[in-house]
N, C-alpha and C positions, 0 to 999 in steps of 0.2 A: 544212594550217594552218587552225587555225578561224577563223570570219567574224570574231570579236571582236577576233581579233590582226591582220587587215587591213581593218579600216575606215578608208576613206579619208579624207584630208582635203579635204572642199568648197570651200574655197579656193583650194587649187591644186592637189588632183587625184592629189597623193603620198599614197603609205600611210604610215599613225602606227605607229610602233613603240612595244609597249606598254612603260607605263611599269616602271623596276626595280622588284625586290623589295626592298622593306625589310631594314636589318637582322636585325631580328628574325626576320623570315621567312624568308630565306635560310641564320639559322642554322639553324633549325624543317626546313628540306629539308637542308638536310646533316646534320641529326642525323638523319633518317628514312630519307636514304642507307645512311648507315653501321648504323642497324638490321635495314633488309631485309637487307643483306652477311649481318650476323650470323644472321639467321634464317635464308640462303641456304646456309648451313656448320651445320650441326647440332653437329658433331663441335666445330666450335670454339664455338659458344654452348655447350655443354654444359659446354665448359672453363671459360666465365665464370661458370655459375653456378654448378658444381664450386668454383671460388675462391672466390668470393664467398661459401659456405655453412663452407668453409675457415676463413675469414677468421671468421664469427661461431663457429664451432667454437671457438677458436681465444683470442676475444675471451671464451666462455664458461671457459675452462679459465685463460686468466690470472686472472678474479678469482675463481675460485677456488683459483689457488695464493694468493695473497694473503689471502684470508679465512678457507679453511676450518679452518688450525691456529690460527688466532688465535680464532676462532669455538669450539674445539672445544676450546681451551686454558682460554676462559675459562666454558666451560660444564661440561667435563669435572668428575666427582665424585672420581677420581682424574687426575694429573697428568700421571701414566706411560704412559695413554691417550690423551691429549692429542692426539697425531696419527692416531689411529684415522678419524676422517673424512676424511682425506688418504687413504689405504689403502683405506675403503672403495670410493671413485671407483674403483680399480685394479681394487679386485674385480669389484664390479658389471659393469666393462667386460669383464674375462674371463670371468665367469660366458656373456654374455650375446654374447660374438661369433660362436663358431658357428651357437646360433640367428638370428642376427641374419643371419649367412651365408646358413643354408639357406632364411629367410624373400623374402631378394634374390631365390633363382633361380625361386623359385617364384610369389612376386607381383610381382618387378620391381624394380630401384634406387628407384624416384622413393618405394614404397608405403615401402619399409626405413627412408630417408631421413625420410620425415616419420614416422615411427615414433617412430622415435631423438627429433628436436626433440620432439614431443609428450611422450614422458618426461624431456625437458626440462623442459618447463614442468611437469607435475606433481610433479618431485622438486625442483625451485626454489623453487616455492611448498611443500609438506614442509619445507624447509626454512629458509623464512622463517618460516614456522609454528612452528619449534624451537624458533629464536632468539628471536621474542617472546614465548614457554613457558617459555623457560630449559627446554628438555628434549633434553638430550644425546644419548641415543638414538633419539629422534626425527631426530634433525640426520644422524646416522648412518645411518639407512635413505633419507635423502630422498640423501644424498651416493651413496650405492647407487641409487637410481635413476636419478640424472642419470649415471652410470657407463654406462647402455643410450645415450646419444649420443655418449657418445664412443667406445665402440664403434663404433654404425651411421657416425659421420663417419669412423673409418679407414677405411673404403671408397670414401671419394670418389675416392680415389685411382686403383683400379681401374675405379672406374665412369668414370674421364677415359678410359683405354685401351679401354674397351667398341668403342668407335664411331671411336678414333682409325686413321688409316693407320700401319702400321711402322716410316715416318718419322717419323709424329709423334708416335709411343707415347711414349716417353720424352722430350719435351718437353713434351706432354698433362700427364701427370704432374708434372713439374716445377711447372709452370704452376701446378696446383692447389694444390700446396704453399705456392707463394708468397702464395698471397693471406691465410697463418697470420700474415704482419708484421703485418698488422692490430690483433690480439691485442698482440703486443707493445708497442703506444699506445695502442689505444684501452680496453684492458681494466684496465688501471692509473689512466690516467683517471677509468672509470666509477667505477672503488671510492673515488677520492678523492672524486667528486662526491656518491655514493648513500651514504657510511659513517654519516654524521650524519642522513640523512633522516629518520627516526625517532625522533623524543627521548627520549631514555632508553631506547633500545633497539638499538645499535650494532649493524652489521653485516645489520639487516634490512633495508636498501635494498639490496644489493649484491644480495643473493639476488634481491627483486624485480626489479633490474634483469637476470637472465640471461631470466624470463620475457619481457620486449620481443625481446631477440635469437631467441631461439629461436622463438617467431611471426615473424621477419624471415625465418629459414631456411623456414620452414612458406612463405611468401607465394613467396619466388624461389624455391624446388624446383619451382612451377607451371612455371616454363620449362625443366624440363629434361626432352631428350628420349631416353630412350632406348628402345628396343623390348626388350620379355620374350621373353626365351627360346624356342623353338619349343614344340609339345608335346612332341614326343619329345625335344628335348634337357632338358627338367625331366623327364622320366621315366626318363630314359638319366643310370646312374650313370656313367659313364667307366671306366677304368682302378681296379683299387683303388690306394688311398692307398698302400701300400707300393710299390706297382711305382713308381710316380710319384716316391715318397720317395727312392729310388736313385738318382735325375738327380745329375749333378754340381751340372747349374744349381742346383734344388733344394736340396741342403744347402748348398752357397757361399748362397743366400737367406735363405735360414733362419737361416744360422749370423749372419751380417752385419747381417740385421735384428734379434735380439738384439743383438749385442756395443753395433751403435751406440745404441739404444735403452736398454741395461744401463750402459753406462759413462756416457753424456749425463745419465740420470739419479742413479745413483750421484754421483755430483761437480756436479749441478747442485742436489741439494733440501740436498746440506751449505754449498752456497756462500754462502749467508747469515749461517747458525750460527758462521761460520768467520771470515765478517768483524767480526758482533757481535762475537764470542770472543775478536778479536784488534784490539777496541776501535775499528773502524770506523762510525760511525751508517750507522742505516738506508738513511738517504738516498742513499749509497753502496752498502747492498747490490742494492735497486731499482733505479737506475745499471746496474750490471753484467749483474743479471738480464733487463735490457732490451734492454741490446746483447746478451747469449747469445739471446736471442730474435731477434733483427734477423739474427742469424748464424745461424741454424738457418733461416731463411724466402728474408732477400733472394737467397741463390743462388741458386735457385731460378728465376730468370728465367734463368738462363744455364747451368744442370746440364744441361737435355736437350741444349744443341747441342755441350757438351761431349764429352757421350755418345755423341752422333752423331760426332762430328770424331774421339777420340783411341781411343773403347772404353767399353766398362761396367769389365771387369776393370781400368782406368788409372785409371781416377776414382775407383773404390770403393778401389783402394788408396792413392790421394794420401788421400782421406776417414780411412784409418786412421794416415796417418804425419801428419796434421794432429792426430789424436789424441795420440799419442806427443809430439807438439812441445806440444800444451797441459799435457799430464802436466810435462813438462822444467819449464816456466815457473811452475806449481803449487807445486813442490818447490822454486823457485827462491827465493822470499820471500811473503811475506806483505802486500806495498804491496795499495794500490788497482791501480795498474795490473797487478800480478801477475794479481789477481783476474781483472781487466775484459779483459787479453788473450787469460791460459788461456780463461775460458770465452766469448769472441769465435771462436776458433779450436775450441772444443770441438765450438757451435751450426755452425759449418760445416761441421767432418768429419764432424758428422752428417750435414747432407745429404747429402752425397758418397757414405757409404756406404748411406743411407735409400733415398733418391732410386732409386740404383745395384740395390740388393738388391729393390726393388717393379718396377723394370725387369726385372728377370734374372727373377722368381718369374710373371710374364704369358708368359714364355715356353716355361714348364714344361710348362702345361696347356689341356684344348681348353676351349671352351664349356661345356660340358655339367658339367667337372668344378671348373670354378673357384673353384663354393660352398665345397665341403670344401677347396679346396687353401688359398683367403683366406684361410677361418676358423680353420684348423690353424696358419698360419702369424701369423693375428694373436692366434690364440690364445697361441701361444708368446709372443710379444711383451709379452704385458699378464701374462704370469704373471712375465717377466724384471724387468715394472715393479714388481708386489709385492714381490718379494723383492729389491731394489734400493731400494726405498723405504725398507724395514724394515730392509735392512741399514746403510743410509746412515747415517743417527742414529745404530747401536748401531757401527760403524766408527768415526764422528767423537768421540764420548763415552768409548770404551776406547783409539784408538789417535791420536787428533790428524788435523788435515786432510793433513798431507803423508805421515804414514802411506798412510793408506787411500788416496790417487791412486797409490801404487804397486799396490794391487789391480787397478787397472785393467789392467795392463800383459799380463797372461797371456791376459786374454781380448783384446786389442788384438792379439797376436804370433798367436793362435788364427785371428782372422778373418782378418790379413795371410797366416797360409801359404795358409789356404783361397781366398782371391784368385788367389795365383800357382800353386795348385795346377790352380783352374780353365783359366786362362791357357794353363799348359802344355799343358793336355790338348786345349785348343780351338786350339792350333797345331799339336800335333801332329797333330790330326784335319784340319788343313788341308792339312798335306804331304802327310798319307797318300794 
């Protein structure tokens, strides 16, 4: 004990016990507690900054579902193209995710990572540059670049499981997904706040506002850690892609991360159209889009330990029959609540199946081959968002909204047999 903490009292000879810590100060040590912890777990700091870069991901992509067709509606030279910068994001992002893949294994998560944000901010600003131009295809190419982060952010995901334990793989995961709710408040927000910042020029604050987030992602990627690859494992292809492709695991991933990502967006970019259409105000379609957001994220705290407790194949198929029950409710009317519950129930059987199918697809492959197996398989992913984008609108315009939620249903019954297909096969390999 040091001399300061027992100096006597001259008086009478007793040692002084030093005085408390302030409040202030004792919050100041238990915050700094609780920091080292975090720094003490790698695996789980990585989880928070995973989330937390999530989370502006996330915040970037709602205001630009909000702005980009209204941005692109009112700039467009024809009409008919009006949602062409909504589609280019899609693009962009498939163009650019297996390089974005093979760039990971080679320089590392954190370099990918801030990659992605930095073409953030250059296709942000492109893009506010458009809008203060009135230049449409300008708007278009800058929408195309910000499409390179959300790319590089679908890898957060894996990048949680890099470093996670077995246990914790699919809570890892979970985890990061969660911290997308953010997006769903704070990104709707921004646009009401930034819409008017520039007078006589709508819509150019909103863009400027993704540049602050995306330097937010650039500042906290500094703490994340994970180590690159070996040499020989970036030099070491693995297995080819086919051998690999023939896992059951494999195509039940594959197929799952489609359907959910196909049908969530099919039936979530008409849900607006559909409540205008059938005389709903805005303010209601906003509403609904928020809670399908709130549902797509908040499981997400409780998906991995599900996964843990009951199975991958259990959850991935409650995830599909939560889809079927939103289809049901779609078809059922046309209130607000119709809306607000189908797509409440839509945003969760996504996760169920998201969550479930990024679980099973880490289990596929080693180290060394993970680049090409992500990138293939989030390649598929953004090519199912293309043409689910594009079919949305031309679905809701020729056949009505409760039409086209029966299109859902084939690929829904698609990934449900492949669920229990897996199922059986992973029980019978238990007997055997």
């Amino acid at each position: 004990m040091s001399r300061q903490l027992l100096t006597g009292c001259k008086a009478c000879g007793t040692l002084a016990h030093p005085p408390a810590a302030p409040p202030l100060r004792r919050l100041r040590l238990a915050s700094q507690t609780i920091f080292n912890a975090l720094l003490m777990e790698p695996s789980r700091r990585n989880v928070a900054v995973l989330s937390g870069c999530q989370g502006l991901l996330l915040i970037n992509n709602s205001i630009l579902i909000t702005v980009n067709a209204l941005a692109g509606y009112a700039l467009a030279p024809n009409k008919a193209i009006a949602t062409l910068p909504v589609t280019m994001y899609f693009i962009g992002s498939m163009l650019s995710t297996i390089p974005m893949s093979l760039l990971m294994k080679q320089a590392g998560r954190r370099a990918g990572f801030t990659l992605g944000a930095l073409c953030a901010v250059v296709g942000a600003l492109v893009c506010a540059t458009a809008v203060y131009t009135k230049n449409f295809w300008m708007l278009c190419a800058g929408v195309l670049v910000l499409g390179v982060y959300f790319a590089a952010g679908q890898y957060y995901r894996f990048a949680a499981a890099d470093t996670a334990s077995v246990d914790f793989k699919s809570k890892a995961i979970s985890l990061v997904l969660a911290g997308g709710i953010a997006g769903g408040f704070i990104g709707p927000e921004t646009s009401k706040l930034t819409i008017d910042l520039f007078e006589g020029r709508t819509y150019v604050g909103p863009y400027f506002s993704l540049v602050v987030y995306a330097l937010l992602a650039v500042l906290l990627l500094r703490w994340l850690s994970i180590p690159r690859l070996s040499e020989s494992e970036r030099r070491e292809a693995g297995r080819p892609l086919a051998v690999i492709a023939r896992q059951p695991a494999f195509i039940v991933a594959l197929v799952c991360a489609m359907v959910s990502y196909g049908v969530m967006n099919l039936l979530m970019a008409a849900t607006p159209l559909a409540m205008v259409a059938h005389h709903h105000p805005f303010s209601d379609a906003a509403f609904v889009i928020q809670w399908h957001i709130v549902g797509m994220f908040a499981p997400s705290f409780f998906t991995g330990s599900l996964i843990r407790r009951f199975g991958l194949p259990q959850v991935m198929l409650v995830g599909v029959l939560l889809n079927l029950v939103c289809v049901s409710i779609a078809v059922s009317g046309v209130e607000v609540v119709n809306f607000w519950l189908a797509m409440l129930l839509l945003g969760v059987g996504w996760n169920f199946m998201f969550v479930g199918a990024t679980t099973l697809l880490t289990e596929t492959h080693e180290p060394a081959e993970r680049a090409k197996v992500q990138g293939v398989n989030d390649a598929a992913i953004f090519i199912t968002l293309v043409a689910s984008s594009l079919a949305s609108g031309a679905l809701f315009s020729f056949q009505g909204w409760q039409a086209m939620n029966y299109y859902a249903l084939p690929a829904l019954a698609l990934a449900g047999g492949a669920i229990v297909w897996l199922a059986a096969r992973q029980r019978a390999s238990r007997l055997a």
